[in-house]
C-alpha positions as CSV (number, residue, x, y, z in Angstrom):
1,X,13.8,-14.9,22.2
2,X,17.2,-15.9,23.3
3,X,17.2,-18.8,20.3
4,X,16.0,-16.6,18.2
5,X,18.6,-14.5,18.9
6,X,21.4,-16.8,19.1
7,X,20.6,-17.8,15.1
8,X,21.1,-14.6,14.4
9,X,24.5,-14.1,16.0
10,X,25.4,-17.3,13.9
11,X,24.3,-15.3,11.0
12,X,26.0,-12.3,12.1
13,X,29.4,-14.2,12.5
14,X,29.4,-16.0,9.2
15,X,28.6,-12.7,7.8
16,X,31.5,-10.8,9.4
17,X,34.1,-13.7,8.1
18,X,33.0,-13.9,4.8
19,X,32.9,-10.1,4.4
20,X,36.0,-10.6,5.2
21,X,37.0,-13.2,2.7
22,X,35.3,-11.4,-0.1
23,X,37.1,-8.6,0.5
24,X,40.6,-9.8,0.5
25,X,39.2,-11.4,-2.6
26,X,38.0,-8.7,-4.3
27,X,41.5,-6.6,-3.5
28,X,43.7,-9.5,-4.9
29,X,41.1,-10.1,-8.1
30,X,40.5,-7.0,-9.0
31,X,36.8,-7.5,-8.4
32,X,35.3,-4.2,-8.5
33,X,33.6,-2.4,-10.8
34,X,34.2,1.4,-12.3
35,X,33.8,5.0,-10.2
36,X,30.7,6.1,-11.3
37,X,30.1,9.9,-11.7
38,X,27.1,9.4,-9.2
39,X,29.5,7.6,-6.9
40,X,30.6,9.5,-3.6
41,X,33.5,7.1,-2.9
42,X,37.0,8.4,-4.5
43,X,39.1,4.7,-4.5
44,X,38.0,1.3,-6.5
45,X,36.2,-0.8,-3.6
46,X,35.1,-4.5,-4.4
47,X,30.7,-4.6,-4.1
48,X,31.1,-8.2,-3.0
49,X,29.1,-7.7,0.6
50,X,26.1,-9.2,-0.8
51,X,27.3,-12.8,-1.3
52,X,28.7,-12.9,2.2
53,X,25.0,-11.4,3.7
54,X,23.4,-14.2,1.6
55,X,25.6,-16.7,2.8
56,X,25.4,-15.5,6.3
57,X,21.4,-15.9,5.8
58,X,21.9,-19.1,4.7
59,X,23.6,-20.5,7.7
60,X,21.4,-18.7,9.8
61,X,18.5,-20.6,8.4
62,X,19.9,-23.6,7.9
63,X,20.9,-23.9,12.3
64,X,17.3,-22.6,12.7
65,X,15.2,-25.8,10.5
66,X,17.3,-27.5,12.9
67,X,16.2,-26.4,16.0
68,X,12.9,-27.8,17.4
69,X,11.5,-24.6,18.3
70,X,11.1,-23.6,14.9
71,X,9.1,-27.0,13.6
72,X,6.2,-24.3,13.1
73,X,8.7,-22.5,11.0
74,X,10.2,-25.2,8.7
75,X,8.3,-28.5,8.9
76,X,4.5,-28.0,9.7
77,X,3.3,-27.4,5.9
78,X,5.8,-24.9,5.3
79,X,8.5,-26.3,3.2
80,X,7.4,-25.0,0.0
81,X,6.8,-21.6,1.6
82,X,10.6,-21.9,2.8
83,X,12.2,-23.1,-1.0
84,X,10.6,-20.2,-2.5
85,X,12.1,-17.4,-0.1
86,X,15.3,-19.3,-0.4
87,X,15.1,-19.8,-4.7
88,X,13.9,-16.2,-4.3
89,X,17.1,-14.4,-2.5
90,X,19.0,-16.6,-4.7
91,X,17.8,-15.1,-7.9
92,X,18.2,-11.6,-6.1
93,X,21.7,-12.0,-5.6
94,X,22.7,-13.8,-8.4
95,X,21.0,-10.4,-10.8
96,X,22.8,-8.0,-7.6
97,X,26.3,-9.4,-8.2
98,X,26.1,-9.0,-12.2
99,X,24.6,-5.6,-12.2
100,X,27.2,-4.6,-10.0
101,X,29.6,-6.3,-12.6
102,X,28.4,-5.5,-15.8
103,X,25.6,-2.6,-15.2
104,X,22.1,-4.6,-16.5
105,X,19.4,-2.9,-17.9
106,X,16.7,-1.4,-15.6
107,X,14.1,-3.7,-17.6
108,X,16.2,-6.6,-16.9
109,X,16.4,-5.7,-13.4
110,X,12.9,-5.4,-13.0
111,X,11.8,-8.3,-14.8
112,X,14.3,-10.0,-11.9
113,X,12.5,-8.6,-9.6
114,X,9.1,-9.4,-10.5
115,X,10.0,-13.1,-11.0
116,X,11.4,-13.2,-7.7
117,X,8.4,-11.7,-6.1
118,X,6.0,-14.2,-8.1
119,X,8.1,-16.9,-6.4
120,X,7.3,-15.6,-3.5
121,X,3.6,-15.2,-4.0
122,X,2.9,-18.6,-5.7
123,X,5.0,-20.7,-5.2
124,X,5.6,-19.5,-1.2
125,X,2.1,-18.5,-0.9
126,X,2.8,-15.2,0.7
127,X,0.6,-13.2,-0.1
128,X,-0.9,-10.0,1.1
129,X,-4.6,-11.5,1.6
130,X,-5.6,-9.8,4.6
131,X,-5.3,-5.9,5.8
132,X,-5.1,-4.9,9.1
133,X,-7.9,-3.2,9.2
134,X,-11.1,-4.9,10.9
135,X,-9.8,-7.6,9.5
136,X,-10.9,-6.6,5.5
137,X,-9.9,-10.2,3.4
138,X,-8.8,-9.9,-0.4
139,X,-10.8,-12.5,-1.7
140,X,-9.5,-12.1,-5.3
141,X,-6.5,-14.2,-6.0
142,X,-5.3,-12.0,-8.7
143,X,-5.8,-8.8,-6.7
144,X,-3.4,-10.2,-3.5
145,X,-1.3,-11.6,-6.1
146,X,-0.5,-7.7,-7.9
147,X,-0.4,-5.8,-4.5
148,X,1.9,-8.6,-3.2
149,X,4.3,-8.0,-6.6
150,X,4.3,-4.2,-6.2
151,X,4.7,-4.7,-2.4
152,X,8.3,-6.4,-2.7
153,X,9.0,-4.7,-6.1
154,X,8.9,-1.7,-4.1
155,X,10.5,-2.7,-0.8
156,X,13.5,-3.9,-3.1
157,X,14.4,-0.8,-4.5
158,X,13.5,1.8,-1.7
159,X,16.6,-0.1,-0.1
160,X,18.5,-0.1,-3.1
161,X,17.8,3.7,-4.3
162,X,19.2,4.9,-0.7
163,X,22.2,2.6,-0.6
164,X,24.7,5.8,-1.5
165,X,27.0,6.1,1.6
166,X,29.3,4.2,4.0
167,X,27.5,1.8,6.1
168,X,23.9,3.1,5.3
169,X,21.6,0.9,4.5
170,X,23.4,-2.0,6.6
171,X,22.7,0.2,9.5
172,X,18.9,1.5,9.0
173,X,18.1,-2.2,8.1
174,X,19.7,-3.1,11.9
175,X,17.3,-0.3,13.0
176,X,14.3,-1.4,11.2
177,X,14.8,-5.3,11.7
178,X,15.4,-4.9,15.0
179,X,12.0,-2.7,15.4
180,X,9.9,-5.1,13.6
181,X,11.3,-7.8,15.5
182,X,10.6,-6.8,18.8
183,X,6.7,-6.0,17.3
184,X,6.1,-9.2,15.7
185,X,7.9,-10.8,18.8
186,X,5.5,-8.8,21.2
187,X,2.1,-9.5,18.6
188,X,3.0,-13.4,18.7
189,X,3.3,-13.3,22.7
190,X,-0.3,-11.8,22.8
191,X,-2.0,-13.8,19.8
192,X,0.2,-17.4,20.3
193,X,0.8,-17.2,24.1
194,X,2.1,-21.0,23.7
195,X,4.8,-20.4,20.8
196,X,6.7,-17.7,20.4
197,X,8.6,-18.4,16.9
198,X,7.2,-17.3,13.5
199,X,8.5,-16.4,10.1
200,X,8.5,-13.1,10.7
201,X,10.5,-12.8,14.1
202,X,12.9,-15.6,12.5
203,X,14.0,-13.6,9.5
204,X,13.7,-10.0,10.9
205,X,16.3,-11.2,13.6
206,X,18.3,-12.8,11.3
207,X,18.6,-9.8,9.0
208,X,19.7,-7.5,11.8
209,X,22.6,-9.8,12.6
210,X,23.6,-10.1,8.9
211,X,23.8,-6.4,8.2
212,X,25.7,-6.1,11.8
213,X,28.1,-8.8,10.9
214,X,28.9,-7.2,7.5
215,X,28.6,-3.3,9.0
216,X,32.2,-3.3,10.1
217,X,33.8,-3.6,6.5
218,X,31.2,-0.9,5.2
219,X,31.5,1.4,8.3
220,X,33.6,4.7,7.2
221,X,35.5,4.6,5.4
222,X,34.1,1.6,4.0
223,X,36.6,-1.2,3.0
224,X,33.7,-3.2,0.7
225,X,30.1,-2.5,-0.1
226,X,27.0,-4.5,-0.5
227,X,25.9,-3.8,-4.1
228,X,22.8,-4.4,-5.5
229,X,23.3,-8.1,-4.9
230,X,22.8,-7.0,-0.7
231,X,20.4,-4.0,-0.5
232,X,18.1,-6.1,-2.8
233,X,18.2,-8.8,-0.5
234,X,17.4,-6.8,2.6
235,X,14.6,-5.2,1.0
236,X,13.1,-8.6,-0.4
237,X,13.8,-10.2,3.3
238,X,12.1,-7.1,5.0
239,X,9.4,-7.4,2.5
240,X,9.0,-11.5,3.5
241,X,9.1,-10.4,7.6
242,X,6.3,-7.9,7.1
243,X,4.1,-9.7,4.3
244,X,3.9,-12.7,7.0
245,X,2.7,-11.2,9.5
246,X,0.4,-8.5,7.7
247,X,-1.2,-11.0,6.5
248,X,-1.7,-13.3,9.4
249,X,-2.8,-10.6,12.2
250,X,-5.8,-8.7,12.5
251,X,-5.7,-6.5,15.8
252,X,-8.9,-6.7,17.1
253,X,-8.3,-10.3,17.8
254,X,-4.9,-10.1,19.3
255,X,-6.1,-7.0,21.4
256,X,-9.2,-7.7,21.6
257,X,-11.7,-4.9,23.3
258,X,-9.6,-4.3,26.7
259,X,-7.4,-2.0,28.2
260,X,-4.3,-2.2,25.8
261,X,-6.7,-1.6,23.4
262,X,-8.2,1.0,24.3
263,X,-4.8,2.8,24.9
264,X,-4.2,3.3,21.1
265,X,-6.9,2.2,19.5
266,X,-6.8,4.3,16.1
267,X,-3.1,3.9,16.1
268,X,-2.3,-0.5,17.0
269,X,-5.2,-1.0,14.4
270,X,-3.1,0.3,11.7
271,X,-0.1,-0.5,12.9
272,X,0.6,-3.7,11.3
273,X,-0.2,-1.9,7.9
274,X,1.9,0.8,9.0
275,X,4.7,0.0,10.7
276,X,6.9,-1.6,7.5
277,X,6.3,1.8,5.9
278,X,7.0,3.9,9.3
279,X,10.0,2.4,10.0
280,X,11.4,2.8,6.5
281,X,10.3,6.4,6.3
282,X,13.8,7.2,4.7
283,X,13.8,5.4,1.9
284,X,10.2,5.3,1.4
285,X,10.5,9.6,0.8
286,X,13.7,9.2,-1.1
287,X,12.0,6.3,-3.3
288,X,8.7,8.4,-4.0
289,X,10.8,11.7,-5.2
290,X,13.1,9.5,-7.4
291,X,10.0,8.7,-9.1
292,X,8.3,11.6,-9.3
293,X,11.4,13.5,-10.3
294,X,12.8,11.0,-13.0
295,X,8.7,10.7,-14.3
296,X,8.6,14.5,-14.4
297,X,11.8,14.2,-16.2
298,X,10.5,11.8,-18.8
299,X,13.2,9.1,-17.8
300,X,12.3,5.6,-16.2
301,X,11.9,5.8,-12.1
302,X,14.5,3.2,-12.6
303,X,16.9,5.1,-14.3
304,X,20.7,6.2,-11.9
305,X,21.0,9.7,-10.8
306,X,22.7,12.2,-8.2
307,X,19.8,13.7,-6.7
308,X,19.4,11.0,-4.0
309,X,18.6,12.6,-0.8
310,X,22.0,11.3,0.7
311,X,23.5,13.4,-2.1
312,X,21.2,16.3,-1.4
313,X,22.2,16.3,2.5
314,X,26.2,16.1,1.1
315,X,25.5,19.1,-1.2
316,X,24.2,20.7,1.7
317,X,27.6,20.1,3.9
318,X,27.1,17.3,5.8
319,X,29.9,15.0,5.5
320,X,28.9,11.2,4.6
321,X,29.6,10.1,7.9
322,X,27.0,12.9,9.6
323,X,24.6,12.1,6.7
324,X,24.9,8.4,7.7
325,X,24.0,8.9,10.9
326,X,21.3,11.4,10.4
327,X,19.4,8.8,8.4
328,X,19.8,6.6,11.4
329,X,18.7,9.0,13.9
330,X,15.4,9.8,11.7
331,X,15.0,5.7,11.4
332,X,15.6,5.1,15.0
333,X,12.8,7.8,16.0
334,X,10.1,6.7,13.5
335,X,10.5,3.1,14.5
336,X,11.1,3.5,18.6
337,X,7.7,6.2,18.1
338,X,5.4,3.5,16.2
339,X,6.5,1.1,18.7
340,X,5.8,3.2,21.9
341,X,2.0,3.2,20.7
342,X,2.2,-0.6,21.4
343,X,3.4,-0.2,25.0
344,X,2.6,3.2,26.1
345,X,-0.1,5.9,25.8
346,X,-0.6,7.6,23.0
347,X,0.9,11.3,24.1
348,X,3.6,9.7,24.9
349,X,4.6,8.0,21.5
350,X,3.6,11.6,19.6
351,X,5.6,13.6,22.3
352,X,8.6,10.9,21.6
353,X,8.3,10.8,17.6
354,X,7.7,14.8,17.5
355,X,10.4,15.8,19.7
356,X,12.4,13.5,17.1
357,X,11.8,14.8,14.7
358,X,12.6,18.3,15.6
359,X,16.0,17.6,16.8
360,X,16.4,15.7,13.7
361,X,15.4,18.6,11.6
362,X,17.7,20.9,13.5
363,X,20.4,18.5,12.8
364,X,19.7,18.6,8.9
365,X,19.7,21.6,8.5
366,X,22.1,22.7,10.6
367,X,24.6,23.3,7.8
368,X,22.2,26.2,6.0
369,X,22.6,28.4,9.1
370,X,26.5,27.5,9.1
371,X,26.8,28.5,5.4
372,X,25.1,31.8,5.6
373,X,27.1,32.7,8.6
374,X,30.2,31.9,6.4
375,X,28.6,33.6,3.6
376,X,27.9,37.1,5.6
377,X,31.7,36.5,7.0
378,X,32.7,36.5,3.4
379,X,30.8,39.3,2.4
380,X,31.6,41.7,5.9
381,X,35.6,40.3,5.4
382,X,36.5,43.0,2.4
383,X,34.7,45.7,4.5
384,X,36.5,45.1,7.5
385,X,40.2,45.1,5.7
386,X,39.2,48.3,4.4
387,X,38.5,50.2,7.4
388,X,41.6,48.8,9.0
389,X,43.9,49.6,5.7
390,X,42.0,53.7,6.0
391,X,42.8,53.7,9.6
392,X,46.5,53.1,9.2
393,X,46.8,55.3,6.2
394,X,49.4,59.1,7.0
395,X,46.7,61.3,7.4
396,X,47.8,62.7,3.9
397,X,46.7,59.6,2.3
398,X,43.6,59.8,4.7
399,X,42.9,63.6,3.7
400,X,42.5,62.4,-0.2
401,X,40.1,59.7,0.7
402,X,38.2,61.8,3.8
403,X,36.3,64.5,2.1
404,X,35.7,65.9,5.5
405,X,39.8,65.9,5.6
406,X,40.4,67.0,2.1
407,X,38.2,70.3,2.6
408,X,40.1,71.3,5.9
């Protein structure tokens, strides 16, 4: 674990420096794009992040295929499975930095995305070919070949759809990176007790120290922002951590029948399956009602608008910095709960997850209760200055507005 973790400091270092670079030249270049009307941010901000995340991921991976403990990662009849996830986050961020640029088409976007998915598929061979599930095989190339497509497809732009405030996505994907890392960490100790590097563990870790090199120029008030060019490369890298090892474990042989097993049985079964969706349940819910809403609408699910549900918690009163963190608090509890059922007992990871949960709700919808009570101050204000102006009134003045007064 400790290499592992010291390739992704390297990543998080370059990461940090060439944020930095990009941004000093994005200020001198003018190198940023048009306030949108969707936009929350008020001042011109370069959306250069992405090329210093992909370059941070680069170096990252480059130390690693030099490191002997990763042979099983780079050399033992992986190469092509490595060129394609490398050709792949190119293309990502190549599309990412010209939408942000020049605003591409959604069709053109997704057509970018598909390709780079196919890359992944066939020419990396990473494929979703096995569920986690009693270990149920998709024999049919063409079937792992679509549900691997809509699989990234999908992970790529429930990380782009939420990417909306300061420091948001960067953050959730340290959350959920970190999460899946310590899972696919702890499924490799039980299943490969002699080796405890994978694909998986490699680029999850990796991921969480790129986002938390380039957090600090996109923490509020954020100096520079990702862009398409990053939060499409988080999701497509999040999509390669969790289609590798999907794909590779089946529970009932890494558990097998005993104790641990029989713990959480219902729940570790699923939990491979699971767990990339769990620990993204923010963007997951904000990517399914952006399609059903802009479907419903008759528009493309593709298509830009303000009803985000980072916009909805600003239009509630939260300010971007509490919605920020509200996202991370409802990350951090769905991905510490799904892990608790790896290590603990069952009542314990629902008591964890729906204890939460309710102090997340409270905390979302803490500013309804705050508006109404400013509302009824509002409302009780006028009728409070009256009585006080009445009770001051000569009691002539008070005589011709007292019936009680006037009659006496």
């Amino acid at each position: 674990m400790i290499v592992t973790l010291l390739v992704a400091l390297s990543g998080a270092v370059v990461s940090f420096l060439m944020s930095i670079v990009m941004w000093r030249v994005g200020i001198r270049y003018r190198l940023y794009p048009e306030i949108r009307d969707r936009d929350v941010h008020t001042r011109p901000t370069p959306r250069l992040g992405g090329i210093a995340m992909y370059t941070g991921l680069l170096t990252a991976l480059l130390i690693a295929s030099q490191i002997p403990y990763f042979r099983v990662v780079f050399y033992e009849g992986n190469q092509r499975q490595i060129i394609a996830i490398l050709i792949a986050a190119t293309l990502i961020v190549v599309m990412g930095v010209l939408d942000d640029f020049f605003d591409l088409d959604w069709t053109t976007k997704l057509i970018g995305q598909v390709i780079a998915a196919g890359l992944l598929a066939w020419l990396g061979g990473l494929q979703i070919t096995q569920l986690p599930i009693g270990g149920v095989t998709i024999t049919s190339t063409w079937s792992a070949l679509a549900l691997t497509l809509v699989g990234v497809v999908v992970v790529m732009n429930m990380m782009n759809f939420i990417d909306g405030l300061d420091g948001l996505v960067a953050g959730v994907a340290i959350i959920a990176n970190g999460a899946f890392f310590l899972y696919s960490y702890m499924v490799l100790q039980l299943s490969s007790p002699s080796s405890y590097f994978s694909l998986a563990t490699l680029v999850s870790a990796t991921m969480v120290g790129v986002c938390a090199g380039f957090l600090p120029l996109n923490w509020h008030p954020a100096r520079m922002f990702m862009g398409d060019a990053g939060s499409l490369l988080v999701g497509l890298m999040f999509a390669v951590a969790s289609i590798s090892i999907v794909s590779s474990v089946d529970p009932t042989t890494v558990f097998g029948n005993g104790v641990q097993f029989q713990r959480a049985q219902f729940a570790t079964a699923f939990l491979p399956l699971l767990l990339p969706v769990a620990i993204m349940i923010v963007p997951v819910l904000d990517f399914g009602l952006a399609v059903v809403r802009r479907i419903a609408a008759g528009k493309s699910p593709f298509s830009a608008d303000r009803k985000h549900l980072h916009h909805r918690l600003l239009d509630m009163g939260h300010s971007r910095l509490h919605a920020t963190l509200i996202f991370y608090a409802w990350t951090a509890v769905i991905s510490v709960g799904s892990l608790l059922f790896f290590v603990a007992d069952q009542i314990v990871a629902w008591s964890f997850i729906g204890g939460g949960l309710l102090v997340c709700a409270i905390a979302t919808l803490a500013p309804l209760s705050h508006r109404k009570r400013r509302e009824y101050e509002v409302q009780a204000k006028p009728l409070a200055t009256t009585t006080r102006e009445i009770a001051v009134l000569d009691p002539l003045d008070r005589a011709a507005t007292n019936p009680k007064e006037r009659s006496a």
